[in-house]
C-alpha positions in Angstrom: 27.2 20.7 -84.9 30.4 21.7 -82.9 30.8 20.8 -79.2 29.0 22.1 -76.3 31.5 22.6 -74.3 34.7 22.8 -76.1 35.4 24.9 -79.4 38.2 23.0 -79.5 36.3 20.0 -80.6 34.5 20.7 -83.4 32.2 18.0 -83.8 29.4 16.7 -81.1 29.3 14.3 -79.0 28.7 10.7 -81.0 25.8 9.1 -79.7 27.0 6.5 -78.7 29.1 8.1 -76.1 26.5 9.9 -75.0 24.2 6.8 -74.5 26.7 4.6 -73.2 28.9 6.9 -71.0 27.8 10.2 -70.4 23.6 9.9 -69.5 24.0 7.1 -67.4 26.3 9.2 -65.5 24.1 11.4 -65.3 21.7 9.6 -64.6 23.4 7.9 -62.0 25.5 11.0 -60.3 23.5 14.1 -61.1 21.1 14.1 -57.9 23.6 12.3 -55.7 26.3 15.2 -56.3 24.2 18.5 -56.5 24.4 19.5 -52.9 27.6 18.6 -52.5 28.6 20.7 -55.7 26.4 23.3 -55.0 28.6 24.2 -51.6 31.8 24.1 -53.5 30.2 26.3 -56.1 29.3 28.4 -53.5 33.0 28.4 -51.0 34.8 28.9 -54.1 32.8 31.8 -54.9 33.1 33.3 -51.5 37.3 33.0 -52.0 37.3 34.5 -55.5 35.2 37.5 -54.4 37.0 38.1 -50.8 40.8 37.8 -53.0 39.5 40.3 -55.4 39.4 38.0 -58.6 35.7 38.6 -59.3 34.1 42.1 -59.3 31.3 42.7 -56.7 28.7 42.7 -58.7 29.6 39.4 -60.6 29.9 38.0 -56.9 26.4 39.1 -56.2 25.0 37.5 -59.2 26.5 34.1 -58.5 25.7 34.2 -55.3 22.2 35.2 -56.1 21.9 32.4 -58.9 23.4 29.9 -56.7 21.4 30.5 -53.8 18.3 29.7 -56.4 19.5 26.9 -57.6 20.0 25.2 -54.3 16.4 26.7 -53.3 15.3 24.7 -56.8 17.0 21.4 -56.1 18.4 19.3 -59.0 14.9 18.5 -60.6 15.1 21.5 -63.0 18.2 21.0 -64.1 17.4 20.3 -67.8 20.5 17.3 -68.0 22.4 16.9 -71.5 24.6 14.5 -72.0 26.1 16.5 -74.6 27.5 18.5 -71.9 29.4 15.4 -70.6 28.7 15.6 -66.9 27.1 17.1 -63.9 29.4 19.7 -63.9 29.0 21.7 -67.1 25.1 20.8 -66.6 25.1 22.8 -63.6 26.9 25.8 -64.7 25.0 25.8 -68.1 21.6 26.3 -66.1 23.7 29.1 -63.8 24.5 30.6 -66.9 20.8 30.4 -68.1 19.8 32.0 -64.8 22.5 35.1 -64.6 23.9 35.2 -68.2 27.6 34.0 -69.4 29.9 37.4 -68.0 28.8 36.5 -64.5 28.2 33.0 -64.6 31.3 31.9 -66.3 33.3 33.5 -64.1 32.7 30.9 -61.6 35.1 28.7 -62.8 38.1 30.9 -62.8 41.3 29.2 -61.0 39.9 26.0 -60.9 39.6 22.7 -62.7 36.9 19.6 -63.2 39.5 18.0 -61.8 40.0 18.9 -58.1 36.6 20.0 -57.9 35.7 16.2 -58.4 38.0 15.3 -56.1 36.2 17.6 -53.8 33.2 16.2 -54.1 34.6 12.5 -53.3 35.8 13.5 -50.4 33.0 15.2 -49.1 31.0 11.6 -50.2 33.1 9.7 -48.5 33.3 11.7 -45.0 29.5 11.4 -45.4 29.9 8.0 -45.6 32.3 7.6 -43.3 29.8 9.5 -40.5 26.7 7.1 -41.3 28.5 4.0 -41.9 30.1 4.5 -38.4 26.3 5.7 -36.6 24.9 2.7 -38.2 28.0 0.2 -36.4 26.9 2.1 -33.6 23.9 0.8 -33.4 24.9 -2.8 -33.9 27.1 -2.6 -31.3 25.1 -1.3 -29.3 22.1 -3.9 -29.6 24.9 -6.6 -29.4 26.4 -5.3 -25.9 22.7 -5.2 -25.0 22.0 -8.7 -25.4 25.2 -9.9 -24.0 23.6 -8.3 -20.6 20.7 -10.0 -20.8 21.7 -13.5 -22.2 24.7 -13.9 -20.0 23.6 -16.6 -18.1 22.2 -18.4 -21.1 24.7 -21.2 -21.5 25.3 -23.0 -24.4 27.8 -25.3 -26.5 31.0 -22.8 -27.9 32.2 -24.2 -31.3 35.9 -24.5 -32.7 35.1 -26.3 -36.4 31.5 -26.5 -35.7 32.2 -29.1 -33.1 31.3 -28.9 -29.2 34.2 -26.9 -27.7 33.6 -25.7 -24.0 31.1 -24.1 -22.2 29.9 -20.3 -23.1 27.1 -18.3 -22.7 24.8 -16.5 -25.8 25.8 -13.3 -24.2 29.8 -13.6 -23.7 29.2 -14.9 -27.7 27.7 -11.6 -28.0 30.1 -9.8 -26.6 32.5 -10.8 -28.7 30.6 -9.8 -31.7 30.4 -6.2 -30.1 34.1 -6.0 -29.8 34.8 -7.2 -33.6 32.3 -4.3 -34.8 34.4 -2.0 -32.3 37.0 -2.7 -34.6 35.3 -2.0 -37.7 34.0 0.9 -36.5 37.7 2.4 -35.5 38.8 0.7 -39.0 36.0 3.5 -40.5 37.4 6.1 -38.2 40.9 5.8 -38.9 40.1 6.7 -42.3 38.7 10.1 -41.6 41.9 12.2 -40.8 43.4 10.8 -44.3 39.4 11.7 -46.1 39.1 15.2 -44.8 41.5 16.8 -47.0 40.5 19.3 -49.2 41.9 19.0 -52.7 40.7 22.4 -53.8 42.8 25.2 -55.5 45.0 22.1 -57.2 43.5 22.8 -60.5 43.8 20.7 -63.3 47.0 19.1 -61.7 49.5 22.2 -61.3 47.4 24.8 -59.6 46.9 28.1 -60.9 48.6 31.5 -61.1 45.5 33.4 -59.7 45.9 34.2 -56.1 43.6 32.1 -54.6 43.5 31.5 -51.1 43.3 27.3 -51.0 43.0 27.2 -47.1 40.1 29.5 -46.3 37.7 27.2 -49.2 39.2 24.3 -47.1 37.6 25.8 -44.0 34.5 26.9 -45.4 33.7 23.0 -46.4 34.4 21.8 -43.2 37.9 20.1 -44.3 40.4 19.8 -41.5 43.4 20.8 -44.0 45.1 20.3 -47.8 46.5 17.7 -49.8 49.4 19.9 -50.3 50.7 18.6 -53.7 48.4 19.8 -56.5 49.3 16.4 -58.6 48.8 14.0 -55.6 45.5 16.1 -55.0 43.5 15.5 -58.2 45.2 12.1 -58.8 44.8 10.0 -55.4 41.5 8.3 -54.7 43.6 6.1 -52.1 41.0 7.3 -49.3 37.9 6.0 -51.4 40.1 2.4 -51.5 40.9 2.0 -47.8 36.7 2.7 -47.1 36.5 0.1 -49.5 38.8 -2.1 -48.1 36.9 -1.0 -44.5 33.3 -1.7 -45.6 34.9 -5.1 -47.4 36.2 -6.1 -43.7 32.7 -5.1 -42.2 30.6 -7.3 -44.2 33.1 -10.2 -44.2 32.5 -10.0 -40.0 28.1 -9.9 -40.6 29.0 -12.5 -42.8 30.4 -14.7 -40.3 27.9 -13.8 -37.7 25.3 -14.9 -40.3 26.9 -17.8 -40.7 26.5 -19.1 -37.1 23.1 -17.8 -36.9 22.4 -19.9 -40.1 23.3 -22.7 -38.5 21.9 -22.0 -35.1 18.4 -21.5 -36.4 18.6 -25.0 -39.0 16.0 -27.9 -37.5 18.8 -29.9 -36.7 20.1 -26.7 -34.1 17.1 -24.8 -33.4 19.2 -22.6 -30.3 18.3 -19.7 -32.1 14.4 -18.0 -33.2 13.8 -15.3 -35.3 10.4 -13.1 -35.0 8.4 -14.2 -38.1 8.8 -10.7 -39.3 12.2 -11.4 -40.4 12.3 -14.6 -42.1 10.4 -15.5 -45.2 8.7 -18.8 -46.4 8.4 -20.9 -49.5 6.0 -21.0 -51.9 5.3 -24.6 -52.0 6.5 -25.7 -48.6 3.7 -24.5 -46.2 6.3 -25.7 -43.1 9.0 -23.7 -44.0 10.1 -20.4 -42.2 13.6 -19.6 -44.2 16.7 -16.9 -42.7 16.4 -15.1 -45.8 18.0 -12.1 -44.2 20.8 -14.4 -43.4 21.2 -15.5 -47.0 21.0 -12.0 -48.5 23.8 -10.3 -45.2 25.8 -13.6 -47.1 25.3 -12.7 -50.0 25.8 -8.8 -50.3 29.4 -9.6 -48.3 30.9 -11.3 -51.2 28.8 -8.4 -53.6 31.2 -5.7 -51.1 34.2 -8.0 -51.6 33.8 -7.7 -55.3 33.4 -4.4 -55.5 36.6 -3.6 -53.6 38.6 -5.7 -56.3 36.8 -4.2 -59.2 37.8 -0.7 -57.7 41.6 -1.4 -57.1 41.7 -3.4 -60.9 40.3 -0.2 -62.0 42.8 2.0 -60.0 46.1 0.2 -60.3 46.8 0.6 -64.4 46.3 4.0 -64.2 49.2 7.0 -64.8 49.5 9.3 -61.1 47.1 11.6 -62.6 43.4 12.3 -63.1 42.6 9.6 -65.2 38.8 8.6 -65.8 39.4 4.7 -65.4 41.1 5.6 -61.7 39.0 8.4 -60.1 35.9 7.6 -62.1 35.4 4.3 -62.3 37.9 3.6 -59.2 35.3 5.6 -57.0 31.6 4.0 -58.5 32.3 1.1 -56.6 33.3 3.1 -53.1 29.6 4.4 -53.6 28.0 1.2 -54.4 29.3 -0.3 -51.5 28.7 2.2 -49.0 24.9 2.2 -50.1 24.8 -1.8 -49.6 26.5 -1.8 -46.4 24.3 0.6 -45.0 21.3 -1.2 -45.4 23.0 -4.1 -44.9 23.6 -2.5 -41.5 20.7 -2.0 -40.7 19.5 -5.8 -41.3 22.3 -6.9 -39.1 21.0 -5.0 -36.7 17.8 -6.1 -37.0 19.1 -9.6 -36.5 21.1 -9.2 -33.7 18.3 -7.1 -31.5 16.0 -10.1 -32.4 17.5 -13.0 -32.4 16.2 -15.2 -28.8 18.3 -17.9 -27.5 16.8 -21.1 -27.1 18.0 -21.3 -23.4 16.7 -25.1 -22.4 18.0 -26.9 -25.2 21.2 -24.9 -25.6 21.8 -25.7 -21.9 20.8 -29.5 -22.4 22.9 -29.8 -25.7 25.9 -28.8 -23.5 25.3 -30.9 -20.7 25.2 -33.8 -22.7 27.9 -33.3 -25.5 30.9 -33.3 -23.4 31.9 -29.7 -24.2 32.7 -29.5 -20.2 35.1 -32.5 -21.0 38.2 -29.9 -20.4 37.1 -28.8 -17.2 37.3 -32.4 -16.3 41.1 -32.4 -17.6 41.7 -29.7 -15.2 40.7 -31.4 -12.0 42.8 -34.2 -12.9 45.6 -31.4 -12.6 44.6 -29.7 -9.9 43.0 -32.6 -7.4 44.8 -35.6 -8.6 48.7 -34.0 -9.7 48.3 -35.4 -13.2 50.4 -33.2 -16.4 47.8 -31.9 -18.4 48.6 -34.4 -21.2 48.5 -37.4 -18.6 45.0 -35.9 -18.1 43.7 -35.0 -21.8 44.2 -38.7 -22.5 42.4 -40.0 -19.4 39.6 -37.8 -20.2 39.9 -38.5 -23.8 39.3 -42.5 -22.7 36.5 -41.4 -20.4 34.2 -40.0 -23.3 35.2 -43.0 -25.4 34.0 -44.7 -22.8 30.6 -42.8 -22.0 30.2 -42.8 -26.2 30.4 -46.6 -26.5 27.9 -47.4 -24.0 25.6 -44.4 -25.3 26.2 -41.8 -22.0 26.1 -38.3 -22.3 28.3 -36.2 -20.1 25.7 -36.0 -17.2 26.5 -39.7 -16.7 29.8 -40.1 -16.3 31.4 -41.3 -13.2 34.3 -41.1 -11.3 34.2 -45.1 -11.5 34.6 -44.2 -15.3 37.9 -41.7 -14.6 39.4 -44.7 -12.5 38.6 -47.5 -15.3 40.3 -44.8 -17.9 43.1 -43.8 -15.5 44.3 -47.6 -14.6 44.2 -48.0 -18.7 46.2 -44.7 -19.4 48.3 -44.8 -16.4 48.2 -48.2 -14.2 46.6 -46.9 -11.0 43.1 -45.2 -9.9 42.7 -41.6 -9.0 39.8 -42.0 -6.8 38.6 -38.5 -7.2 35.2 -37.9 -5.1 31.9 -38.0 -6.9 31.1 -34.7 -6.0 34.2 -33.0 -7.6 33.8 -35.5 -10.9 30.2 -34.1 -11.2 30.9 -30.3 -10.4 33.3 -30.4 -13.2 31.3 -31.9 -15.7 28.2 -29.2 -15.1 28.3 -26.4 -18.0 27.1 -23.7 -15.3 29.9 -23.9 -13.1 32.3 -24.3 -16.0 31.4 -21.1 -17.1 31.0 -19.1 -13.4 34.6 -20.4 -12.9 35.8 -18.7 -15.9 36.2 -14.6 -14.3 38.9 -14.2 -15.9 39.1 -10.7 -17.8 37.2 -11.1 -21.2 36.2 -14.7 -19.6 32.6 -16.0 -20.2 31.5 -16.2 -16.2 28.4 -13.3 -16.4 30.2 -11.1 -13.8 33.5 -11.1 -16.6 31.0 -10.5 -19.2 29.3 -8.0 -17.1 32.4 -6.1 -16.6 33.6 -6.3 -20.0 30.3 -4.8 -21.2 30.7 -2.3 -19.2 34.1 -0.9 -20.0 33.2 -1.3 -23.7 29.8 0.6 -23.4 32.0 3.3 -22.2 34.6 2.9 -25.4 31.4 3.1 -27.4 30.2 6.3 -25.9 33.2 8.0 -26.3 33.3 7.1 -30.2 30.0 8.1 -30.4 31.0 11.7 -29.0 33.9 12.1 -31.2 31.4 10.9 -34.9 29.0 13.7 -33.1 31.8 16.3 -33.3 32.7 15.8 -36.5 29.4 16.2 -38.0 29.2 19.1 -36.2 31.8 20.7 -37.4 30.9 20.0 -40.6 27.3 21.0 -39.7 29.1 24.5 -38.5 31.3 25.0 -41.6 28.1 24.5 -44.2 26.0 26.9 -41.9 28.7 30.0 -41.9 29.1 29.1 -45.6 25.3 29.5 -46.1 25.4 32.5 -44.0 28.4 34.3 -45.9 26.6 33.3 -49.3 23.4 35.2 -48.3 25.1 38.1 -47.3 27.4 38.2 -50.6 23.9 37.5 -52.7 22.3 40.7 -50.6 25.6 42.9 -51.2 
């Protein structure tokens, strides 16, 4: 038996390169590329026939057997892996359809090689669109409940120790802005993704006289990778979404984390709906984060595939290589699917997780968090340096410790007692002020500062960064539709060329 798609080769395909390599990516990449191949089947066509390099009728044929297929879907596309890959599957059944003159003209002045390249790219801006709707939505739910749970104050952490004063919404609002980030991380990426590789060839572009912008426009792609070798040999786009989605899941991973901890027996600020949590199958008590766990989880899964992508991509020649653009992109794809449902979990967390408001706000007035609000009236009302002060207050909560106080009982007979031991003298600070300073609530309407927890700072910070949010939204709505307005002209060109 000689090849099927090569008389240069004389021999088939071994089996075992068809069982280990080429029907699993089939398998695997078949359905997932069709569409996306069937529009660059289809713009190509469109160029060849409009520069004169195909005959009318053979235009009419393609366009005819093209149209079909698309109409068919991928289901009866007969797939053999002797045929080594989606590509030469699909123009074997357009072949089958409208016969080898007209069919096997559709490959004229082009390569596997930049036509897979294509089809990355059109992947990834696909990606890129509902990776970015789905942060969207996060964000969105997160700015939401730093609204409504801005007065809910609770303990703020640095080492998973009391800190100061916050509330569950400014927390919340600081999620929001990190997924902003993310979200312009994934944006950033676009200008450098919607490139169109096309009319690079195999690596040196062709002698035909083809006309590489007007395919570019008939995809949707904003301009050309210019050099024909850069073109089929760069997947760096599909590495930096890699490296975005990587940073993505590391910051649910984190939020995750607190929640994890948050929603333990020993915290129990946080409840999740029962609808989200799982149970054991022994422990009739139980009511486990398991969403938490696998968010957790699937982050160090992203993290892995980002460094089994650039292993696979940094041995490799500046060329199409298989090992690079192959194997370099599986993992681009992998991830994107996990981080969109992981997306849509995190979601789900943040738009229902419920503070518990009475114990967070009797944790924080009795664990001292308040303790540097204290240092600050010893500043302000007493003329102290703020070190003078930090160790005064410092011997205060040693104090209130040892004799088993929380913060709501300490007294400014307590601040003297510290302050004769730290400094020699009494500050004799009135009750009143002593108390104010120690109460969480006030501690956190003092702080207005911009990006300050106070719920008027939060308020105004939401409200600034609903806007940003709208305005990204807008511009991920443009892009899809121009894409959306590309695909229908092509469609529209296609059916008149297929009715010529």
């Amino acid at each position: 038996m000689e090849s099927k798609v090569s008389k240069r080769l004389t021999e088939a395909v071994a089996k075992e390169v068809c069982e280990h390599i080429y029907a699993p990516r089939l398998d695997r990449d078949f359905r997932n590329v069709f569409g996306y191949m069937t529009d660059l089947n289809q713009a190509h066509v469109l160029m060849l026939a409009r520069c004169g390099l195909i005959s009318a009728e053979a235009a009419r044929k393609i366009a005819g057997g093209l149209l079909r297929m698309e109409e068919d879907g991928p289901a009866v596309v007969t797939l053999d892996p002797e045929r080594e890959d989606s590509y030469f599957n699909y123009e074997a059944h357009l072949i089958g359809l409208i016969g080898t003159d007209a069919g096997g003209r559709m490959h004229i002045a082009r390569s596997r090689n930049d036509l897979t390249a294509a089809i990355d790219r059109m992947r990834a801006r696909d990606l890129l669109l509902d990776a970015g709707g789905a942060l969207f939505a996060v964000e969105e739910h997160a700015l939401d409940g730093a609204l409504r749970f801005s007065e809910a104050v609770m303990p703020g952490y640095t080492h998973l120790q009391p800190a100061q004063p916050v509330t569950y919404g400014f927390y919340l609002a600081g999620v929001a802005q990190a997924i902003a980030r993310d979200s312009q991380r994934l944006a950033d990426a676009w200008p450098r993704t919607n490139l169109s590789p096309l009319g690079a060839g195999a690596l040196a572009g062709t002698t035909f006289a083809i006309d590489r912008a007007a395919v570019a426009a008939s995809l949707g792609f904003d301009g050309l990778i210019e050099n024909t070798l850069d073109a089929v040999a760069s997947r760096d786009f599909g590495l930096e979404i890699l490296a975005d989605l990587s940073q993505v899941a590391i910051g649910w991973s984190r939020v995750a984390q607190d929640y994890h901890v948050m929603v333990s027996h020993e915290f129990q600020t946080i409840e999740f709906p029962d609808r989200v949590t799982g149970t054991s199958s022994i422990m009739p008590q139980k009511k486990n984060p398991v969403v938490l766990e696998h968010l957790k989880g699937k982050s160090g899964h992203l993290l892995g595939l980002y460094v089994a992508s650039a292993t696979a991509l940094k041995g490799t020649h500046f060329t199409n290589t298989i090992d690079g653009n192959r194997e370099g992109m599986r993992g681009v794809w992998e991830a994107g699917e996990e981080a969109l449902r992981c997306l849509a979990l995190f979601d789900l967390i943040i738009s229902s997780a419920r503070p518990n408001a009475e114990l967070m706000k009797r944790r924080v007035t009795e664990d001292f968090a308040s303790a540097t609000d204290l240092a600050d009236v010893l500043v302000r009302d007493a003329g102290l340096s703020f070190r003078e002060a930090h160790h005064v207050v410092g011997g205060v909560v040693r104090a209130a410790m040892d004799r088993g106080l929380a913060a709501d009982g300490i007294t400014t007979d307590m601040v003297d007692d510290a302050a004769r031991d730290q400094l020699g003298r009494a500050l004799g600070l009135p009750a009143e002020l002593v108390r104010r300073s120690l109460d969480p609530s006030a501690s956190v309407d003092a702080r207005i500062l911009p990006g300050g927890p106070a719920p008027k700072a939060v308020a105004r910070s939401v409200e600034a960064a609903q806007a940003r949010l709208e305005a990204r939204r807008a511009e991920l709505a443009a892009k899809r539709s121009r894409l959306t307005e590309a695909r229908d002209g092509l469609k529209r060109d296609m059916r008149e060329l297929a009715a010529s």
